[in-house]
C-alpha positions as CSV (number, residue, x, y, z in Angstrom):
1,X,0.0,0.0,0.0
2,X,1.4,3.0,-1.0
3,X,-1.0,6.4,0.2
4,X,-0.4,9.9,-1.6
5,X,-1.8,13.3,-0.4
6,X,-2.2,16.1,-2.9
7,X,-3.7,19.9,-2.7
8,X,-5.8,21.5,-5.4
9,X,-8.4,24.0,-6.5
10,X,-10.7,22.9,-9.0
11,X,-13.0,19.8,-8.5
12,X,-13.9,20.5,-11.6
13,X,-10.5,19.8,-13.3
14,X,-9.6,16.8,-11.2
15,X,-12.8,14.9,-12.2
16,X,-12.6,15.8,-15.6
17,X,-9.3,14.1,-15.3
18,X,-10.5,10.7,-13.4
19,X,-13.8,10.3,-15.2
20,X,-13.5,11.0,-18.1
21,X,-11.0,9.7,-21.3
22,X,-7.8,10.0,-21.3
23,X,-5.3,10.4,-24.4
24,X,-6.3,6.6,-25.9
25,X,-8.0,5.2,-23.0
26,X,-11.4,5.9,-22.8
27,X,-13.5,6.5,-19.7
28,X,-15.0,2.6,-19.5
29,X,-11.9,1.1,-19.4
30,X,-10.1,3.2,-17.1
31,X,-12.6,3.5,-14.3
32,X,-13.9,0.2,-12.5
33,X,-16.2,1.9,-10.3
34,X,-17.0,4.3,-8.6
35,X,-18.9,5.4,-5.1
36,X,-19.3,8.4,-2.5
37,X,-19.2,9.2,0.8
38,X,-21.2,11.2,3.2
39,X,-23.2,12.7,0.1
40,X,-26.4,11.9,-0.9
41,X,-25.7,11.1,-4.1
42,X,-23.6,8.4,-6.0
43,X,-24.1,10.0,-9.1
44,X,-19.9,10.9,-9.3
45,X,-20.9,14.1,-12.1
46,X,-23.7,14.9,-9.4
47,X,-21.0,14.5,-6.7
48,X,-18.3,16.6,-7.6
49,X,-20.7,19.1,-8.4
50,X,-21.9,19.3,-4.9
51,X,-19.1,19.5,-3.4
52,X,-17.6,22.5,-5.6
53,X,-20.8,24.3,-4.8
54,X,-19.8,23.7,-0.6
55,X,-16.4,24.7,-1.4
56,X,-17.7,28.2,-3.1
57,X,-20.8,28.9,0.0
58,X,-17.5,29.0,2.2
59,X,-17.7,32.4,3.6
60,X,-21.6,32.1,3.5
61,X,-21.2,29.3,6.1
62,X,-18.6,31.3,8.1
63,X,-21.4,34.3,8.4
64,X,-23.1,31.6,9.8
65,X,-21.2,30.1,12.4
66,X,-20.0,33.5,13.6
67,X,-16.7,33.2,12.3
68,X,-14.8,36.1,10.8
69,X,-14.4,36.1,7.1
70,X,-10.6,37.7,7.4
71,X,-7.4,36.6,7.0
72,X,-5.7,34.8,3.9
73,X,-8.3,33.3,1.5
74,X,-7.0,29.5,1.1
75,X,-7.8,28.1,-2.1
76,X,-7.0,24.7,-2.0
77,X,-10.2,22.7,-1.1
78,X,-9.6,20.1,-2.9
79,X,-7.8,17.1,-0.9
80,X,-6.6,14.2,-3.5
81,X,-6.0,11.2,-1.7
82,X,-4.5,8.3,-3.6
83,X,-4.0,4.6,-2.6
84,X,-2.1,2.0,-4.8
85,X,-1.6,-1.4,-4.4
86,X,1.2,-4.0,-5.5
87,X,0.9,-5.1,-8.9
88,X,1.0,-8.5,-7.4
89,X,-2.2,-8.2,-5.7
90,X,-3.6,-7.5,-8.4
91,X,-5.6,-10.4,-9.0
92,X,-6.8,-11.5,-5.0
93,X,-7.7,-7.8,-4.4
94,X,-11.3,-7.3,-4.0
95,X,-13.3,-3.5,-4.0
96,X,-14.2,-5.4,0.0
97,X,-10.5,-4.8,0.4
98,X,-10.3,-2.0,-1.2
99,X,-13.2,0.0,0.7
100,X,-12.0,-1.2,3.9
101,X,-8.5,0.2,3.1
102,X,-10.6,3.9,1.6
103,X,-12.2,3.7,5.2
104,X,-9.4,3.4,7.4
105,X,-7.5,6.5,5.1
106,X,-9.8,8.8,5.5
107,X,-9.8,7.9,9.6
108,X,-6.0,8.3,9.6
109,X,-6.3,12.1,8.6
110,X,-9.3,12.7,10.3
111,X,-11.5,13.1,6.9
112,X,-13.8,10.1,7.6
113,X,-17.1,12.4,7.9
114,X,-16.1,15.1,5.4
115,X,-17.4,14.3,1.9
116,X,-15.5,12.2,-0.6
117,X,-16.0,10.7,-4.3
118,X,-14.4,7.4,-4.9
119,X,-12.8,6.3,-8.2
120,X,-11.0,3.3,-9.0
121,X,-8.8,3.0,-12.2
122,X,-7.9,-0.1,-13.5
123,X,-5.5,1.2,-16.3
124,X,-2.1,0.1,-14.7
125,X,-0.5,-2.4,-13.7
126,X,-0.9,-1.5,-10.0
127,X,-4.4,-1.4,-8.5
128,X,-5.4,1.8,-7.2
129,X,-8.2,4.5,-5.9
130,X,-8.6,8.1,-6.6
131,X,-10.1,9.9,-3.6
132,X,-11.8,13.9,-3.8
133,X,-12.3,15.2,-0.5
134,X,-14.2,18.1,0.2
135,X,-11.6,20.6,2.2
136,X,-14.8,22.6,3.7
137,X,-16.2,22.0,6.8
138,X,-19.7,23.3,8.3
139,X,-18.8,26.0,9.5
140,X,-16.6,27.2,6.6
141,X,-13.2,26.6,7.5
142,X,-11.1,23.9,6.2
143,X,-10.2,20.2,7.2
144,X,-6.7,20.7,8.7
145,X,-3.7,19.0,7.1
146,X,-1.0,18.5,9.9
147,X,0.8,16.0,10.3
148,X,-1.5,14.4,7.1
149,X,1.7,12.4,6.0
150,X,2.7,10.9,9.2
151,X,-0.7,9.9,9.8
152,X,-1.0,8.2,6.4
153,X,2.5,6.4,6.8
154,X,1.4,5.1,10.5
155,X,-1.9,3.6,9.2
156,X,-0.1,2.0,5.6
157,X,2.5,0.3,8.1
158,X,-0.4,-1.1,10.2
159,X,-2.0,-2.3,7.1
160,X,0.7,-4.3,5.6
161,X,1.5,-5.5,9.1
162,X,-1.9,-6.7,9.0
163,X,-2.0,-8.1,5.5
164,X,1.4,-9.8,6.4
165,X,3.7,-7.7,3.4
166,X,6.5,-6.5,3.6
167,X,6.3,-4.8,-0.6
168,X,7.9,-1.3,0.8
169,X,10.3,-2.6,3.9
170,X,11.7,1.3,3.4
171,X,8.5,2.3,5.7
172,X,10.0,0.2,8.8
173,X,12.9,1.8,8.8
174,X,11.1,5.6,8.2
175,X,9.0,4.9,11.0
176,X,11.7,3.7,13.2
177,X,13.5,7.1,11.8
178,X,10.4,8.9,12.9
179,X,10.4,7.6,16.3
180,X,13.9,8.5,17.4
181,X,13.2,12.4,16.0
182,X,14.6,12.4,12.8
183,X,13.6,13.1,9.1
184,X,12.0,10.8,7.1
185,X,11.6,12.5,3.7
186,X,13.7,13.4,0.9
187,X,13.8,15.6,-1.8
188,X,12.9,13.5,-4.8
189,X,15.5,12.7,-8.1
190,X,14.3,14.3,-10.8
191,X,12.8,12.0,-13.9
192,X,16.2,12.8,-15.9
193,X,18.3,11.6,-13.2
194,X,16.5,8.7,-12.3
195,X,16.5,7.2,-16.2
196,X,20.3,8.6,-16.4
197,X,21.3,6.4,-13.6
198,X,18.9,3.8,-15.0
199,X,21.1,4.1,-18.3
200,X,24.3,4.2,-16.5
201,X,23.6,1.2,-14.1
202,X,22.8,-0.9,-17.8
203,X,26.3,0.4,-19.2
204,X,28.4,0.3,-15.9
205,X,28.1,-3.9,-15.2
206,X,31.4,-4.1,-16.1
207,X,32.8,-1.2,-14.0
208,X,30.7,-0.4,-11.1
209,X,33.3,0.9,-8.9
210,X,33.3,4.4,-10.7
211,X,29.4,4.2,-11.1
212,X,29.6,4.1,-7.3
213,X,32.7,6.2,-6.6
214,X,31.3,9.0,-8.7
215,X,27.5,8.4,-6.9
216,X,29.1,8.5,-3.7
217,X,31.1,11.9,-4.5
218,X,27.6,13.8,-5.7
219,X,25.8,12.5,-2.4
220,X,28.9,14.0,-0.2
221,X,28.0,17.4,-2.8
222,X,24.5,17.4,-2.2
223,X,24.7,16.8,1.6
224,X,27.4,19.4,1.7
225,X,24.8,21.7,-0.2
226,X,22.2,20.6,2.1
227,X,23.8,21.7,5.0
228,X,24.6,25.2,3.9
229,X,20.6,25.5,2.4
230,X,19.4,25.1,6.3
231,X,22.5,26.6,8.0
232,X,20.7,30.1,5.2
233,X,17.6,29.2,6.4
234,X,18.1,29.5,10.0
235,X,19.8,32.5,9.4
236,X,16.7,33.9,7.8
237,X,14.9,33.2,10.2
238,X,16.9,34.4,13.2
239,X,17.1,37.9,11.3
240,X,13.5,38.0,10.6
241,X,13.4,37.1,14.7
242,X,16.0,39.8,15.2
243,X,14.0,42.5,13.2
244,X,10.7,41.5,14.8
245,X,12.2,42.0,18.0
246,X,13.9,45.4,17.8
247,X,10.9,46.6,16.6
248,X,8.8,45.6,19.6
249,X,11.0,46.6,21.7
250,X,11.2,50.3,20.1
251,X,7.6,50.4,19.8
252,X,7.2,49.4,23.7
253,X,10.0,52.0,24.8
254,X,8.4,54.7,22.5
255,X,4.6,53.5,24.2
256,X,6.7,53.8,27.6
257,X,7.8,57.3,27.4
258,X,4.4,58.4,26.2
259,X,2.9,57.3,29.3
260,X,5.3,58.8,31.2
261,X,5.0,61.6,29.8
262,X,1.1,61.6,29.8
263,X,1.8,60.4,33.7
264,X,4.0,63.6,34.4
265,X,1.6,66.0,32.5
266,X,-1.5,64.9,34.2
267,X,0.2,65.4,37.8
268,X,1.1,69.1,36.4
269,X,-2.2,70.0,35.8
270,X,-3.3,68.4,39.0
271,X,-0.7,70.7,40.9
272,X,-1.5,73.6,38.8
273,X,-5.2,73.3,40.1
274,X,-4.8,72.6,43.9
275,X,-5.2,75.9,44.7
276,X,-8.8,76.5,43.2
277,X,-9.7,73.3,44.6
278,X,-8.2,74.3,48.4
279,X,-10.5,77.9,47.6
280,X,-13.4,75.7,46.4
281,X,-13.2,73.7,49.7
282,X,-13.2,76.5,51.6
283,X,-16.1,78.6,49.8
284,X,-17.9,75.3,51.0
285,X,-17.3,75.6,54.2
286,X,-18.2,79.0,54.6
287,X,-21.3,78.4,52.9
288,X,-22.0,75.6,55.4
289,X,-21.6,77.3,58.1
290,X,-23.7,80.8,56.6
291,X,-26.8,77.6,55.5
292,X,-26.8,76.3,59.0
293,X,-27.0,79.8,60.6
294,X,-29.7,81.1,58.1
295,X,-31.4,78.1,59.4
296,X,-32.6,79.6,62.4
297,X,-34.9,82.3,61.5
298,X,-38.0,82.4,58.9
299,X,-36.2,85.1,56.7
300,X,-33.0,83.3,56.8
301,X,-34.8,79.9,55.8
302,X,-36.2,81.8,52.7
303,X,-33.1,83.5,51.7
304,X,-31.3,79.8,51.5
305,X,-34.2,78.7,49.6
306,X,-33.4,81.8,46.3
307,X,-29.8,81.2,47.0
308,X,-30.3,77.4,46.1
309,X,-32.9,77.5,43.2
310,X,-31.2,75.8,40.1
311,X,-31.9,78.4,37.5
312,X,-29.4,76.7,34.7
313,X,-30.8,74.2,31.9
314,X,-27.8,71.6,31.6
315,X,-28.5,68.5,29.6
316,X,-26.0,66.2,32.2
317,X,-28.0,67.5,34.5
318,X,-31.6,66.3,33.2
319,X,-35.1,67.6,33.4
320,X,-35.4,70.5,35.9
321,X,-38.1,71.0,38.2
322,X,-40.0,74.3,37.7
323,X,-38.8,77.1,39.9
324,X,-42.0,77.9,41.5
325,X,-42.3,74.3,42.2
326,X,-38.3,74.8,43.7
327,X,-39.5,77.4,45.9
328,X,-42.7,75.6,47.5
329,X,-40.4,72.6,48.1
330,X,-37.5,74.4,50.1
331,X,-40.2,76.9,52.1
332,X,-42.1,73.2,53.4
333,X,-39.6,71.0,53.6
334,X,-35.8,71.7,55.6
335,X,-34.7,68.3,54.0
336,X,-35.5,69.8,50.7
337,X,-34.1,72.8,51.1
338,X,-30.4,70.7,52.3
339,X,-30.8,68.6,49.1
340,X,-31.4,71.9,46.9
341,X,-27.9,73.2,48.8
342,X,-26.0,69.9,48.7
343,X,-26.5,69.9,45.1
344,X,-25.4,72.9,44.3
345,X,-22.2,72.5,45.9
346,X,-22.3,69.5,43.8
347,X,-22.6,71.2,40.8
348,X,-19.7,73.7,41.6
349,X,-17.7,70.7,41.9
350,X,-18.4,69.5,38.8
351,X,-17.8,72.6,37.4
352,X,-14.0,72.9,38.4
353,X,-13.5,69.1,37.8
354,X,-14.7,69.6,34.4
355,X,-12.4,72.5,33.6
356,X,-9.7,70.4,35.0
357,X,-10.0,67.5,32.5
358,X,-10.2,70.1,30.0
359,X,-6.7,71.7,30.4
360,X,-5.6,67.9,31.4
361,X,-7.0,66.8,27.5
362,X,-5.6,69.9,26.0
363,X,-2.2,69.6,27.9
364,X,-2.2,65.9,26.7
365,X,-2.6,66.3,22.9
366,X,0.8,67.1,22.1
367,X,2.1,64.4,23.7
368,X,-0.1,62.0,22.3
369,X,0.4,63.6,18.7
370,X,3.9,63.3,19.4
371,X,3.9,59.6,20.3
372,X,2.1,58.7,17.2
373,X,4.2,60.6,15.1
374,X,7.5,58.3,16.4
375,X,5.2,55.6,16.0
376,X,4.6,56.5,12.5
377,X,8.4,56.9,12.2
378,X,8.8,53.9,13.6
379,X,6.6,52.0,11.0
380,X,8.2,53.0,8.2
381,X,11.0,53.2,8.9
382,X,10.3,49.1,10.0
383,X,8.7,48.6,6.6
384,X,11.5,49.6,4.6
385,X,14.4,47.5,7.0
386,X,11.6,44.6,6.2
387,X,11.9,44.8,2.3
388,X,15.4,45.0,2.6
389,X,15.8,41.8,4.1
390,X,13.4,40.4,2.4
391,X,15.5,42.1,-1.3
392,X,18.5,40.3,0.6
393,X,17.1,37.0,1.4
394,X,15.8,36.4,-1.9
395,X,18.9,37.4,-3.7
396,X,20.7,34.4,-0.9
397,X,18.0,32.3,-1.9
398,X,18.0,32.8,-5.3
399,X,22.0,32.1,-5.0
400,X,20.8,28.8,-3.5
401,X,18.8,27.3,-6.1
402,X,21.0,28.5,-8.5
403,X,23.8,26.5,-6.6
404,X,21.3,23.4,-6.3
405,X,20.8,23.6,-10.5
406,X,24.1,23.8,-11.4
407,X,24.9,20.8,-8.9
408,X,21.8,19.0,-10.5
409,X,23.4,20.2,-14.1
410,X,27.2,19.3,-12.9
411,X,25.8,15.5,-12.1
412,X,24.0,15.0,-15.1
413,X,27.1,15.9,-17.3
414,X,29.6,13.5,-14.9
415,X,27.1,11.0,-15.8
416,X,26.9,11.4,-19.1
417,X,30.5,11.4,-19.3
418,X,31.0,8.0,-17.4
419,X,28.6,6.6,-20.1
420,X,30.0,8.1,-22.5
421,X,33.7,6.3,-21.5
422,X,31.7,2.8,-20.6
423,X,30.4,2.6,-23.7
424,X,33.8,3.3,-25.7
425,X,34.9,0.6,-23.6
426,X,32.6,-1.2,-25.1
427,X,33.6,-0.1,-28.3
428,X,37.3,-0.8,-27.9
429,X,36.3,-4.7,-26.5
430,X,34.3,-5.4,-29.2
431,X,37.1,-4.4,-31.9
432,X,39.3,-6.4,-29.6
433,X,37.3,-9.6,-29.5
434,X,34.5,-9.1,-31.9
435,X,33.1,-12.9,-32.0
436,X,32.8,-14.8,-29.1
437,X,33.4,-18.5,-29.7
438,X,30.1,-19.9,-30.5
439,X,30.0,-17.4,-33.2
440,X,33.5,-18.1,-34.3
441,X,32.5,-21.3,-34.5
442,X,29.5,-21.3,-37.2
443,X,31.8,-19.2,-39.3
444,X,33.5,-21.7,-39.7
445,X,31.0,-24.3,-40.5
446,X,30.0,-21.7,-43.1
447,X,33.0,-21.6,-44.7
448,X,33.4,-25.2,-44.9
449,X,30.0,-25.1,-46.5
450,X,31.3,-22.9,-49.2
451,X,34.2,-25.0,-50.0
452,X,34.7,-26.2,-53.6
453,X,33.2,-29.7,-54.1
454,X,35.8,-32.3,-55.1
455,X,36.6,-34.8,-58.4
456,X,33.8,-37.7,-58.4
457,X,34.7,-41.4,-58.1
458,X,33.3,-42.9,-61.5
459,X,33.4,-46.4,-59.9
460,X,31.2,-45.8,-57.8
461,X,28.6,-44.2,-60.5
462,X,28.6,-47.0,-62.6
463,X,28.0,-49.5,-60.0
464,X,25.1,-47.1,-59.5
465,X,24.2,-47.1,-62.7
């Protein structure tokens, strides 16, 4: 069992490429059969079409579910699983098998509820299944894919432990690999390479050493190249950690000083308005103590009542009562007429607290202006150091890829040059010995064959005769 994962767009594309024919091969006799999952339909043109529908009502269903539709758009909702089998099961394999194997896939990366179309292909030599998944969940987001691949290779080794194979004993030894921490993939060898080394391994049977000195010096190359490829990319990353760093820190002293400074202004202000607030205490005391001694005769009674009547219309302060209604209140009522002279000490409060805030806001707008204009600095000048080192980093990495092709470019020529001097080897031992002995052989019968036929004995053709 060998499980592949890939990524695409289009559902449309992919099924026009599974269903339908092919270069020569036409659509009923590549496609064995076909089913669906979680969909109510097994029509597989229905199916696909369904899906592709989900896929484009994503940010509908996100509205939905309360979920922000922000960020990066992904684009990939298409998940293309693919499971092939051995050419040498072949013949036992049954779609029982088969379905059982879809099953336990989609479990391993966690897609066995998410909707799926089935197709098996029957046009190579090695059984296999094409599985569409549908990327989109209910609410809008997408399946995840982490740690897809190590799922997938878990459950394959499980299944041929099950099955009792052993066709891909490189998966024991990845999975061991995986265990103890370490790296289990590899960059692939490009088509060229692979039927190169195909072509030299035909030609070099007569002098594998070189074949194998000469592999052995390009893996030391590539490993050497390897090396300094993630030695760069560490470095790009501790910059980009570096430069991420500086800049919070900046922006946190420059957020720092602001509030001290907005700190420092405030208590200025505060101090600059003690004294009307020590005079404002005071003017309240007094008026206490002239209230309570008015208190005590009819005429002083009515004289606190005018000197408390609210006569201004504020709207923090709400509806006001009518004055006449005021003055009825205070004359009845010696609780009323405290209220009426509470409140208006009140309001004289108010009065210098509001003015304080006032000269504290108007004292504080430089200072905030002036933070947010370093801030401003700040970003730019952040922006610009970014696309620097991003101008430098992909200059370093476009140094690295041009270091991996001409590697890639420098193996392909030393192995077409070591074919090239195998087969004049050839060459030179087939001048030197250009029939082997068998051959020799019936060119000599042939020759005899051609030899001149000698004089007749007459004696013997009379007695035939």
């Amino acid at each position: 069992m060998t499980p592949k994962v890939l990524h695409g767009r289009s559902f449309k594309s992919a099924a026009a490429y599974l269903l339908h024919d092919v270069k020569n091969q036409a659509a009923a006799s590549r496609v064995a059969w076909t089913t669906t999952r979680n969909l109510a339909t097994r029509n597989p043109d229905t199916a696909w079409r369904v899906m592709a529908a989900i896929a484009m009502d994503s940010s509908r269903l996100k509205k939905d579910a309360g979920i922000k539709n922000t960020g990066r758009k992904q684009t990939n909702v298409v998940k293309h699983l693919v499971l092939s089998w051995h050419p040498d099961e072949k013949q036992t394999l049954t779609r029982e098998d088969m379905e059982a194997a879809i099953e336990g896939a989609l479990a391993a990366i966690g897609a066995q509820d998410r909707q799926a179309l089935v197709i098996a292909h029957n046009d190579t030599k090695h059984p296999h299944v094409h599985i569409l998944i549908n990327r989109v969940l209910e609410n809008g987001t997408l399946l995840s894919d982490a740690y897809e691949w190590n799922n997938l290779q878990k459950w394959a080794l499980e299944y041929q432990r099950t099955r009792q194979q052993n066709y891909c004993p490189q998966r024991e030894l990845n999975a061991e690999a995986r265990a103890r921490g370490e790296p289990s993939k590899h960059r692939k060898t490009p088509r060229p390479l692979v039927e190169l080394n195909a072509l030299i391994a035909d030609s070099a049977n007569d002098n594998p050493d070189r074949r194998e000195a000469l592999t052995y010096t390009h893996l030391q190359l590539a490993r050497d190249l390897a090396a300094r490829t993630h030695a760069l990319k560490q470095c790009h990353r501790q910059r980009w950690a570096e430069l991420q760093a500086g800049e919070a820190h900046k922006r946190a002293e420059t957020r720092s000083a602001a509030r001290q400074a907005q700190a420092s202004t405030r208590r200025h202000i505060i101090e600059t308005f003690k004294p009307q607030w020590k005079a404002l205490k005071d003017r309240e005391a007094a008026e206490r103590t002239r209230f309570v001694a008015s208190e005590r005769s009819t005429f002083g009674r009515l004289s606190n009542v005018f000197r408390t009547i609210d006569i201004g219309r504020s709207a923090l302060d709400g509806e006001k009562r009518p004055i006449l209604t005021q003055i009825w209140n205070g004359l009845r009522s010696s609780a009323e007429r405290e209220a009426m002279f509470v409140k208006q000490q009140q309001a004289s409060r108010k009065e210098l607290e509001l003015a304080t805030k006032r000269h504290i806001r108007a004292a504080l707008a430089p200072v905030i202006a002036k933070a947010r204009e370093t801030l401003a600095v700040a970003t730019k000048t952040y922006d610009k150091a970014r696309s620097d080192l991003a101008f430098v980093q992909n200059g370093e990495r476009a140094q690295s890829h041009a270091a991996w092709n001409a590697l890639l470019n420098r193996r392909e020529a030393d192995f077409k040059e070591l074919a090239a001097s195998l087969e004049r080897t050839s060459a030179f031992n087939e001048t030197a010995a250009p029939n082997t002995f068998l051959e020799r052989m019936q060119d000599r019968a042939r020759d005899l064959g051609h030899t001149a036929q000698g004089p007749s004995n007459d004696n013997e053709r009379d007695r035939e005769d």
